[in-house]
C-alpha positions in Angstrom: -7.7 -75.3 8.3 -8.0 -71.9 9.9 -7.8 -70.9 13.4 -11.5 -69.5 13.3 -12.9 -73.1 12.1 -10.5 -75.3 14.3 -11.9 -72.9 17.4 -15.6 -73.3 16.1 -14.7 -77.2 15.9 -12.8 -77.1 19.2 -16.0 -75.6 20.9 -18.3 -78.1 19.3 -16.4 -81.4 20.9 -16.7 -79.6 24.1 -20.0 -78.9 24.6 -20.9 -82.8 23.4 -18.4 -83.9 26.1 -19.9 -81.5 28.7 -23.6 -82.5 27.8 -23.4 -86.2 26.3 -21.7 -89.8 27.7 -19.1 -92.1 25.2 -18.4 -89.2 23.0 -16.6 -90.0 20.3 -15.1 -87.9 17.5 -13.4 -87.2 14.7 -12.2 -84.5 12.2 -11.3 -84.3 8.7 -9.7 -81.4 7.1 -8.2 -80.2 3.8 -7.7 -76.8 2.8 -11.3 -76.1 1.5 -13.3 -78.0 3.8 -13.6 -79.8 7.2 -15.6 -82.1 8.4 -16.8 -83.3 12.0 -18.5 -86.2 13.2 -19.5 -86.9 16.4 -21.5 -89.9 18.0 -22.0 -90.1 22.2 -24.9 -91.2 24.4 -28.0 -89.1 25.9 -29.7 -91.5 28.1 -31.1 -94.4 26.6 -30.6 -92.2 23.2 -27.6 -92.7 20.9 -26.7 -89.0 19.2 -24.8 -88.4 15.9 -23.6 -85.2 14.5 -22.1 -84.1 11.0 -21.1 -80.8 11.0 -19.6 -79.9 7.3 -17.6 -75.8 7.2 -16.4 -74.9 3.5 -16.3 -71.4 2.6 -19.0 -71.8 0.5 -21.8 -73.1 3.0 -21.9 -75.0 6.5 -24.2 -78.3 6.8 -25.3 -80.1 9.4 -27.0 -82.9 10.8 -28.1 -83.7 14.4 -29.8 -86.7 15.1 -31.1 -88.8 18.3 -32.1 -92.4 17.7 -33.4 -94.6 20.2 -32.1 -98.1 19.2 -32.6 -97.9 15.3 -35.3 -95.3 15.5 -35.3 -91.7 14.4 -36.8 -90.0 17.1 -35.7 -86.4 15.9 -33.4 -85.4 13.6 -32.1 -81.8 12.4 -30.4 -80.8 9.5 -30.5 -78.6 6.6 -29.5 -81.4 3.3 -31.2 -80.6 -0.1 -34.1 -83.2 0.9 -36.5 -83.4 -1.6 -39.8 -83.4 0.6 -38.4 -80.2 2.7 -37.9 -78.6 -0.5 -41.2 -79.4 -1.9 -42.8 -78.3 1.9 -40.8 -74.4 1.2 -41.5 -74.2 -2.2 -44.7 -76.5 -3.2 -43.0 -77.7 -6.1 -39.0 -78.4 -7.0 -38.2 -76.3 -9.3 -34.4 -75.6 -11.4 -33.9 -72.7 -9.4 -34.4 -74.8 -5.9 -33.1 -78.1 -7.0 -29.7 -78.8 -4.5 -30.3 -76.2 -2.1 -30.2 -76.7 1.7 -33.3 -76.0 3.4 -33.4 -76.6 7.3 -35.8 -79.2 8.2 -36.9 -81.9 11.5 -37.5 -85.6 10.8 -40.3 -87.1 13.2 -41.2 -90.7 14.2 -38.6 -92.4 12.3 -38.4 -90.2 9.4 -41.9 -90.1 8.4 -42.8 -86.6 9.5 -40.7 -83.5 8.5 -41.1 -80.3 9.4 -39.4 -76.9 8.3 -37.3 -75.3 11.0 -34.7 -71.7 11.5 -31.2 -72.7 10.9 -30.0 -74.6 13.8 -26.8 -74.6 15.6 -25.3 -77.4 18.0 -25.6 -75.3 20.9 -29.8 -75.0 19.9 -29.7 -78.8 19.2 -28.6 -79.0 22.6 -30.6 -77.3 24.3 -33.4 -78.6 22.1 -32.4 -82.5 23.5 -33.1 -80.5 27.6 -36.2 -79.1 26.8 -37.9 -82.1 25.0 -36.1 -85.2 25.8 
């Protein structure tokens, strides 16, 4: 793994320790990709975080549950309904691609969003919860 993604990763498991309770973490690496996963506390909230670096593309996923509830949750997977919601339809040429999107009240609700970083999910979680 290089010393530019183990930096990025390093950065990421501080700011959840510095801003979230019982973080827990762990990282898996091979030479193409690395993965990290991180669940912690935020109040009464339980959070979880995929971040996924291959030098083809970066994913992500941030969510906040409260108990088994989605009460927000940002990431940019190929989801179908976020795909139909940029494009109106699903087409060949947007099948798979990752299009940064918010889950609402368990799910139901999605919205599309800017690319978002932990440090923006962060200060998201300040500002609203």
């Amino acid at each position: 793994m290089e010393t530019e993604t183990t930096k990025y990763l390093d950065d990421l498991i501080e700011l959840a320790q510095s801003s979230f309770d019982e973080v827990e973490y762990k990282i898996d690496s091979t030479p193409e990709r690395a993965i990290l996963r991180i669940t912690a506390k935020y109040g009464q909230y339980r959070v979880f975080v995929t971040e996924l670096l291959s030098y083809l593309s970066r994913q992500y996923r941030y969510y906040l549950l409260r108990g088994n509830w989605v009460e927000a949750g940002f990431d940019n997977s190929p989801d179908p309904r976020a795909i139909r919601l940029k494009y109106g339809k699903i087409g060949k040429e947007h099948a798979g691609e990752h299009v940064p999107h918010f889950h609402l009240e368990d799910k139901t609700r999605l919205e599309l969003t800017d690319e978002m970083t932990f440090f923006s999910f962060v200060t998201w979680l300040e500002e609203n919860i």
